[in-house]
N, C-alpha and C positions, 0 to 999 in steps of 0.2 A: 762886849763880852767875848773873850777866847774861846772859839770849836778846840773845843777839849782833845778831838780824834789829832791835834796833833804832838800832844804830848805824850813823850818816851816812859821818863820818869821824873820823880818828885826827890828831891834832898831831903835823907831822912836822917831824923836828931833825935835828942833824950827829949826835947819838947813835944814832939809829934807823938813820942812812944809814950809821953805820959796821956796825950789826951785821948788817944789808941785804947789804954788801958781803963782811961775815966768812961768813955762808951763802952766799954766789954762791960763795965760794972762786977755784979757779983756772977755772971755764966762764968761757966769755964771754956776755957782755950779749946777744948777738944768740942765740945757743942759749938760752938764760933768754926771751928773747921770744916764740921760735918755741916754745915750752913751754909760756907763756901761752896763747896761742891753742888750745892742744890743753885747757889748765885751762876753756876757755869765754869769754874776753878777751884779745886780743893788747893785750899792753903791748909798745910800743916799748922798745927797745934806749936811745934818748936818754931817755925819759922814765927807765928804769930806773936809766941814768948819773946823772940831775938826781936823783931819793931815795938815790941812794948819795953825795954829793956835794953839799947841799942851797947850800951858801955860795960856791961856783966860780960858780952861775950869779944871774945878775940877778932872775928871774922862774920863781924854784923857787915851789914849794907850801909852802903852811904848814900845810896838811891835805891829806890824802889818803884819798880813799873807803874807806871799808872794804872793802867788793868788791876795787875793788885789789888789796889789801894781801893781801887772802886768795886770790887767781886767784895771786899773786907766791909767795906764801909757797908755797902747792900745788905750782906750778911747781916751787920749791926742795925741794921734798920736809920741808918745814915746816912745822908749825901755827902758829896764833897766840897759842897757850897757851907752846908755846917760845919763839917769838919776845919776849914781852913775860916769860918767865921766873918765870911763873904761871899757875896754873889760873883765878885771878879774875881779872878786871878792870874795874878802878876806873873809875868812869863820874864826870868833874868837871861841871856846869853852871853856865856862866858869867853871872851876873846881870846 
């Protein structure tokens, strides 16, 4: 298994933003935010919209912190072991 402490960030896609979106369910963005801040980082409500949605906006992410991802996931009462629908994860480095 990968010590997670050493990853940056995660490559984020319309696939990620949809399953992002299938966990929020029916809350809203803005409950999911004010949730964040209680996980130890407020993530905005827009920023949360633009990883749910990566291609609607002009100047979305193409990585996103890992921190992030894991203050959100918390939030959502989700790991990051469910989120990516494994215990491992694959670490790629780009030459």
């Amino acid at each position: 298994m990968l010590d997670t402490r050493y990853i940056a960030s995660i490559y984020w896609d319309k696939e990620l933003g949809e399953k992002l979106k299938a966990l929020r369910g029916a809350r809203s963005v803005r409950a999911i935010s004010e949730k964040t801040a209680i996980a130890g980082e407020r993530i905005s409500h827009q920023y949360i919209h633009m990883l749910e949605d990566p291609e609607r906006y002009d100047h979305s992410a193409s990585t996103v912190s890992f921190q992030k991802i894991s203050v959100l996931l918390e939030a959502l009462g989700s790991g990051i072991e469910d989120f990516f629908d494994t215990a491992i994860t694959t670490v790629s480095i780009a030459s």
